[in-house]
MITI-873149 format. One record per atom (N, C-alpha, C): residue in one letter; atom name; residue number from 1; x, y negated, z negated. Coordinates in Angstrom, 1 decimal. Each point is the difference from the previous one (the first is absolute). Example, Ala and Ser with C-alpha at 12.3 -4.5 7.8 and 13.67 -1.06 7.14 Angstrom:
2
REC   type   atom   seq     east    north       up
REC      a      N     1     13.2      5.7     -7.8
REC      a     CA     1     -0.9     -1.2      0.0
REC      a      C     1      0.9     -1.2      0.0
REC      s      N     2     -0.4     -1.1      0.7
REC      s     CA     2      0.9     -1.1      0.0
REC      s      C     2     -0.8     -1.1     -0.8
***
This chain:
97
REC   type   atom   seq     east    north       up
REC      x      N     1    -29.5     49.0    -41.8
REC      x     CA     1      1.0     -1.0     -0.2
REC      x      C     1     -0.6     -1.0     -1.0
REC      x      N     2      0.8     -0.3     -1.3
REC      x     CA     2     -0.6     -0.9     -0.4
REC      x      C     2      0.8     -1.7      0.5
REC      x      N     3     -1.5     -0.8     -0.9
REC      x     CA     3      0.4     -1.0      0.2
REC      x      C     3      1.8     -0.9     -0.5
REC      x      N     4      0.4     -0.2      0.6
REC      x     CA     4      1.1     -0.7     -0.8
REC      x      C     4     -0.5     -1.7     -0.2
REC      x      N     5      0.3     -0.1     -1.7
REC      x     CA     5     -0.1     -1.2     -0.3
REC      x      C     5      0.4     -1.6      1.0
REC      x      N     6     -0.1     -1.2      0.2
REC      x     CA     6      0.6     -0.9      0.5
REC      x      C     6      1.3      0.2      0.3
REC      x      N     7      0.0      0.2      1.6
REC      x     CA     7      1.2      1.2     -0.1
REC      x      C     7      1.0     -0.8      0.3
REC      x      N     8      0.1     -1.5      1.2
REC      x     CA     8      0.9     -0.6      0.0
REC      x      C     8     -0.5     -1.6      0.2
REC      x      N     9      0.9     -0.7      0.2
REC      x     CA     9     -1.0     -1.4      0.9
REC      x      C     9      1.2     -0.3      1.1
REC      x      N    10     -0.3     -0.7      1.0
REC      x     CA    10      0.0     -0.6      1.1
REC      x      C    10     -0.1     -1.3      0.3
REC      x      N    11      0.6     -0.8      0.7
REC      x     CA    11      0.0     -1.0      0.6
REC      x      C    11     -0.9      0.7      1.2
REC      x      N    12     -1.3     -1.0      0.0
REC      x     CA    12     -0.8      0.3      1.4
REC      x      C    12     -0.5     -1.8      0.5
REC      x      N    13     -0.5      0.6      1.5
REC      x     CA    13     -1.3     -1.3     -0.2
REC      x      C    13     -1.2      0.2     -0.1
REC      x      N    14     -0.7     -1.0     -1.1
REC      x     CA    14     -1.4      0.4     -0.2
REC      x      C    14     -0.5     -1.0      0.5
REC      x      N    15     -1.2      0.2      0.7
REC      x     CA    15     -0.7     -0.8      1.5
REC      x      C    15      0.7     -1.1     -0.1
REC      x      N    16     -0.2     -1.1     -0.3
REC      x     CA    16      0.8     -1.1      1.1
REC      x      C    16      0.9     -0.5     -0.7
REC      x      N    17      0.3      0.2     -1.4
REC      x     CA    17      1.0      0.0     -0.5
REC      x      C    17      1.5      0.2     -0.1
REC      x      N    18      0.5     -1.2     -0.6
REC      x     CA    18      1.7      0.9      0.2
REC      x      C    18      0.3      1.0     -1.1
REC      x      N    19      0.9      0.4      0.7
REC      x     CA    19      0.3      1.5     -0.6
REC      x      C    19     -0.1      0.2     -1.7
REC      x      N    20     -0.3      0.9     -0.8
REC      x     CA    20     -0.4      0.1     -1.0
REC      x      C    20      0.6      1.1     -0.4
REC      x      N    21      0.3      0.3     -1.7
REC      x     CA    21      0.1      1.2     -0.1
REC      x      C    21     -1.3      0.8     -0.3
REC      x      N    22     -0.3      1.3      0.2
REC      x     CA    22     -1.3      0.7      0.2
REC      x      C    22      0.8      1.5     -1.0
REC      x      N    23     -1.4      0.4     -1.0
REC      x     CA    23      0.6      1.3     -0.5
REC      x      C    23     -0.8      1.6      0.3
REC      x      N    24      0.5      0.7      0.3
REC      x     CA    24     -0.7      1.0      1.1
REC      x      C    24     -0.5      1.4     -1.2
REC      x      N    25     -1.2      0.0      0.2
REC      x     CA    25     -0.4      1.1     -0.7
REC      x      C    25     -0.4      1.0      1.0
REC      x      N    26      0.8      1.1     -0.1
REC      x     CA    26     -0.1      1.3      1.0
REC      x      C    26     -1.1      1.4     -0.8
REC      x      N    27     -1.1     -0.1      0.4
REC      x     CA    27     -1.1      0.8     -0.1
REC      x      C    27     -0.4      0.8      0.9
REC      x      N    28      0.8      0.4      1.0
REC      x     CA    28      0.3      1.2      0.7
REC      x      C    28     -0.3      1.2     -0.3
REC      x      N    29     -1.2      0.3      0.0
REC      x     CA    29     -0.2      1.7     -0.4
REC      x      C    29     -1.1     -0.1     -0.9
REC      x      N    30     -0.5     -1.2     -0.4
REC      x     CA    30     -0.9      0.4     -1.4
REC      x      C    30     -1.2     -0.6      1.2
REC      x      N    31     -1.1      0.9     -0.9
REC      x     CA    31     -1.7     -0.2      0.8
REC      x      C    31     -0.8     -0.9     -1.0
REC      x      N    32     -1.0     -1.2     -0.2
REC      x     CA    32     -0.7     -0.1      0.0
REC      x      C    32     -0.3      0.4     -0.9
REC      x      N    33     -0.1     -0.8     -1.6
REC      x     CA    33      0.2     -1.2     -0.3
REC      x      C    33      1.4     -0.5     -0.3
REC      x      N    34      1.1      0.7      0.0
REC      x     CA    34      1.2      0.3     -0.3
REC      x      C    34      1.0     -1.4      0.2
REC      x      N    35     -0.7     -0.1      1.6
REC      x     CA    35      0.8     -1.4      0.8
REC      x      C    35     -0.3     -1.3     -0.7
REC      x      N    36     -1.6     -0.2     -0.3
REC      x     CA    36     -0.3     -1.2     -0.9
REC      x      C    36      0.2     -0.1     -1.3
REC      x      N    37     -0.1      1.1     -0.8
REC      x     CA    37      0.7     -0.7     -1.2
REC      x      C    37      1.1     -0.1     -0.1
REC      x      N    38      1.3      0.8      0.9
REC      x     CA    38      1.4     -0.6     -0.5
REC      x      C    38      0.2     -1.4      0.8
REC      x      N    39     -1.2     -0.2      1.2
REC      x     CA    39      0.1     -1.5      0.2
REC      x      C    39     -0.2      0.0     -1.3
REC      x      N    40     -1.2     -0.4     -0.6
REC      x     CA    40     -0.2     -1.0     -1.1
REC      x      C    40      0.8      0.1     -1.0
REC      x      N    41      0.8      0.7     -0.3
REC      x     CA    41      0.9      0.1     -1.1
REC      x      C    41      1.1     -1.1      0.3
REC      x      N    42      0.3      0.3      1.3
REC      x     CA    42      1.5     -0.7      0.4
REC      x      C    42     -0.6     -1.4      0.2
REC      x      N    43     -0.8     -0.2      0.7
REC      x     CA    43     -0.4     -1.4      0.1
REC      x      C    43     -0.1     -1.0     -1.4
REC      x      N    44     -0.9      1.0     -1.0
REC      x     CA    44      0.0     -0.5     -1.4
REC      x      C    44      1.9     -0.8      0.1
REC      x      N    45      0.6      1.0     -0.4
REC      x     CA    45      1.2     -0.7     -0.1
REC      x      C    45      0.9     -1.6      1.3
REC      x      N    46     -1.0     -0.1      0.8
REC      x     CA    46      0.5     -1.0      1.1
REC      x      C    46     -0.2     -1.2     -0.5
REC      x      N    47      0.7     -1.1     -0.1
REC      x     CA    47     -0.4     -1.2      0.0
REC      x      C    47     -1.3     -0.9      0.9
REC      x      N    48     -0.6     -0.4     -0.2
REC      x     CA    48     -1.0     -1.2      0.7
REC      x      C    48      0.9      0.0      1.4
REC      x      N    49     -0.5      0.2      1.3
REC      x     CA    49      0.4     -0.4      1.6
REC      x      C    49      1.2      0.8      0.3
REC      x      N    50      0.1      1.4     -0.8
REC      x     CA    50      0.9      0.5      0.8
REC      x      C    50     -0.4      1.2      0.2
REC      x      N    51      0.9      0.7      0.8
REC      x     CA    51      0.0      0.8      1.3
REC      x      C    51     -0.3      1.5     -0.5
REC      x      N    52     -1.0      0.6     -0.1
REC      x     CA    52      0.6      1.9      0.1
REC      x      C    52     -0.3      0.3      1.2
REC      x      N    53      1.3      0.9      0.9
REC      x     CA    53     -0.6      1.0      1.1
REC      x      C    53     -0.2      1.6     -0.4
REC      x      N    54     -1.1      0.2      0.0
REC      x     CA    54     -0.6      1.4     -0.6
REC      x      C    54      0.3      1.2      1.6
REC      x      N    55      0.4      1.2     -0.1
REC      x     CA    55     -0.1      0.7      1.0
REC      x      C    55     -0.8      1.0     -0.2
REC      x      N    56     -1.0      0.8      0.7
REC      x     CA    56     -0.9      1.0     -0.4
REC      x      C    56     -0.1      1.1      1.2
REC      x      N    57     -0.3      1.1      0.2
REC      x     CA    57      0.0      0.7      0.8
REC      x      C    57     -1.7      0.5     -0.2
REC      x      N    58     -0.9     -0.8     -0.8
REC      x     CA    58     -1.7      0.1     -0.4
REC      x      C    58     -0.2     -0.6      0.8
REC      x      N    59     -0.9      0.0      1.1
REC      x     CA    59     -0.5     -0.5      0.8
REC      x      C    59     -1.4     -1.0     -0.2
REC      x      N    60     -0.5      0.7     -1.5
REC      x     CA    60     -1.1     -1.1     -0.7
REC      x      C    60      1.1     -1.1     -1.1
REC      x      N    61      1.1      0.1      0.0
REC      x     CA    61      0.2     -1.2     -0.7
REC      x      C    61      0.0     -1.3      0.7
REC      x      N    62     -0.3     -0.1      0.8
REC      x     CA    62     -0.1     -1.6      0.9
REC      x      C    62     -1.0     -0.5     -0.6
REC      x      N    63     -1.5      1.1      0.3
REC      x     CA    63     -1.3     -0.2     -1.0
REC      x      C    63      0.3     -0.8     -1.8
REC      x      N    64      0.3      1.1     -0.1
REC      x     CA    64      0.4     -0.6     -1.6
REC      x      C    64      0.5     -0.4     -0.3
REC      x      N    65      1.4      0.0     -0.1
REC      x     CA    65      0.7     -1.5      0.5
REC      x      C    65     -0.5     -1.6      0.3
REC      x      N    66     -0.8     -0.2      1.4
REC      x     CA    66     -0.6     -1.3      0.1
REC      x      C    66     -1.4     -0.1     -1.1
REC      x      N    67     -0.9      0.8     -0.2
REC      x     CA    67     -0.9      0.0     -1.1
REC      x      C    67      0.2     -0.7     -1.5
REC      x      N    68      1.3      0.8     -0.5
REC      x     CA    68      0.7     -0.2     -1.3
REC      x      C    68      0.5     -1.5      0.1
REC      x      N    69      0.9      0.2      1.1
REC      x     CA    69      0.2     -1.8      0.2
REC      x      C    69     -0.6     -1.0     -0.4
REC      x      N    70     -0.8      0.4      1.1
REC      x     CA    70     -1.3     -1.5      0.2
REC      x      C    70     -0.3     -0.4     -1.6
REC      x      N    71     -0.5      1.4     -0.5
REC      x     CA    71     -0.8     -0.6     -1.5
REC      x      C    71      1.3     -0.2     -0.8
REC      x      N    72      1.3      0.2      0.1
REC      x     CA    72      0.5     -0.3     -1.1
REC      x      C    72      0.9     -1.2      0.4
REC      x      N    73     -0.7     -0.7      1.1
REC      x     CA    73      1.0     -1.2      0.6
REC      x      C    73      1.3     -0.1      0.4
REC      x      N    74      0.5      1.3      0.8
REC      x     CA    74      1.2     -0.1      0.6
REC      x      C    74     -0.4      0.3      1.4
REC      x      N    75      1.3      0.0      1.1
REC      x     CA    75     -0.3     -0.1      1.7
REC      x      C    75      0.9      1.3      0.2
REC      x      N    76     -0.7      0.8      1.1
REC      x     CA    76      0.6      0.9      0.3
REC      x      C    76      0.1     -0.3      1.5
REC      x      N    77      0.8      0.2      0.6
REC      x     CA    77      0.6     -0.1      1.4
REC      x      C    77      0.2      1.5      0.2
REC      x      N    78     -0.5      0.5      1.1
REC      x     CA    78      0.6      1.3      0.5
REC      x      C    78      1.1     -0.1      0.8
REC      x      N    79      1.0      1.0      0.2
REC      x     CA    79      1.4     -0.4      1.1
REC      x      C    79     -0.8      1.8      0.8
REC      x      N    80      1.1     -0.2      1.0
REC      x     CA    80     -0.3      1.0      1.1
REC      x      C    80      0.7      1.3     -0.8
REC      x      N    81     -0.7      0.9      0.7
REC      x     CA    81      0.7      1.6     -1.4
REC      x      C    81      0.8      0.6      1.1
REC      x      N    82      1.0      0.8     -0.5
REC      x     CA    82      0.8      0.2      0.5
REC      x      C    82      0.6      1.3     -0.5
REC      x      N    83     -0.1      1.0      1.0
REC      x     CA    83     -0.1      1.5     -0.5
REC      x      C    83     -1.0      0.6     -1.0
REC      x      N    84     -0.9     -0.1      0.2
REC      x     CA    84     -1.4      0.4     -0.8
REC      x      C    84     -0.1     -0.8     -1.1
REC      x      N    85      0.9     -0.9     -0.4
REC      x     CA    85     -0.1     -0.9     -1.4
REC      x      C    85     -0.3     -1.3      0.4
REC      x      N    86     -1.2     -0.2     -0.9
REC      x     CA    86     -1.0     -1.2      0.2
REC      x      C    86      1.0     -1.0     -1.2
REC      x      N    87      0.0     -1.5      0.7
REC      x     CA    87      0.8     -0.5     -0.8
REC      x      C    87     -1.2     -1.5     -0.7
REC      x      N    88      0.5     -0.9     -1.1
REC      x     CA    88     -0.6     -0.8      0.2
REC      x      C    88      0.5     -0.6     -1.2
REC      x      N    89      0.1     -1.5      0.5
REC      x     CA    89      0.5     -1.4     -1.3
REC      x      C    89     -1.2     -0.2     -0.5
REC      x      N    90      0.3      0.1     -1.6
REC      x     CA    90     -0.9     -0.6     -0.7
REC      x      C    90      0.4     -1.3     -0.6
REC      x      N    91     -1.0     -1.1     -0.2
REC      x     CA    91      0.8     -1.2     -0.9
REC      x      C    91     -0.5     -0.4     -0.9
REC      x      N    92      0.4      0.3     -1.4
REC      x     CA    92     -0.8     -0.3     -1.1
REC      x      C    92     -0.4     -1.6      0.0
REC      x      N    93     -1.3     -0.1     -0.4
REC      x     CA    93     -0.6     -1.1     -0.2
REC      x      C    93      0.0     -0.5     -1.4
REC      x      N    94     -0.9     -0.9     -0.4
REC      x     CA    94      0.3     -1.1     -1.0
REC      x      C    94     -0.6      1.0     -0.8
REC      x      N    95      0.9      0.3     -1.4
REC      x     CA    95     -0.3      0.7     -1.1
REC      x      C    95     -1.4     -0.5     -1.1
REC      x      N    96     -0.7      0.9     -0.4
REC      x     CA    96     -1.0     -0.3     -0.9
REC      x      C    96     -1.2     -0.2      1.1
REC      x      N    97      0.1      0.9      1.1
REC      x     CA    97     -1.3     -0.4      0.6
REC      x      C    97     -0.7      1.8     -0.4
***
């Protein structure tokens, strides 16, 4: 299965926030490194403090995922997975870091 681009967005809540729209990148099927770079692609395109929810069915993307984060100054929150798909909001941080 390939990945489908930013496939839709959503009104969600992201932690204690009021509701937001969030845009969902479905990486369902792809292994390792697959899942982090169409993160980083899609995120490239996000504005400063907003939302991607990435879904993966890699079980090492949580790893690389929070790793990539940290150094590139964005927060990753994990949500609860749900049918073998590991979910997780990313929120781009302040550009030029």
């Amino acid at each position: 299965m390939d990945a489908r681009a930013v496939a839709h967005t959503t009104a969600v809540q992201v932690e204690d926030e009021r509701p937001t729209q969030v845009a969902v990148l479905d990486c369902r099927g792809l292994l390792c490194p697959l899942p982090l770079l169409k993160t980083q692609q899609a995120v490239a395109d996000l504005q400063d403090g907003q939302v991607l929810e990435v879904w993966t069915t890699d079980p090492q993307s949580e790893g690389d995922l929070r790793a990539w984060a940290q150094a590139a100054g964005h927060q990753v929150t994990p949500l609860p997975p749900q049918d073998g798909v590991y979910r997780f909001h990313l929120r781009k941080g302040p550009s030029g870091r």
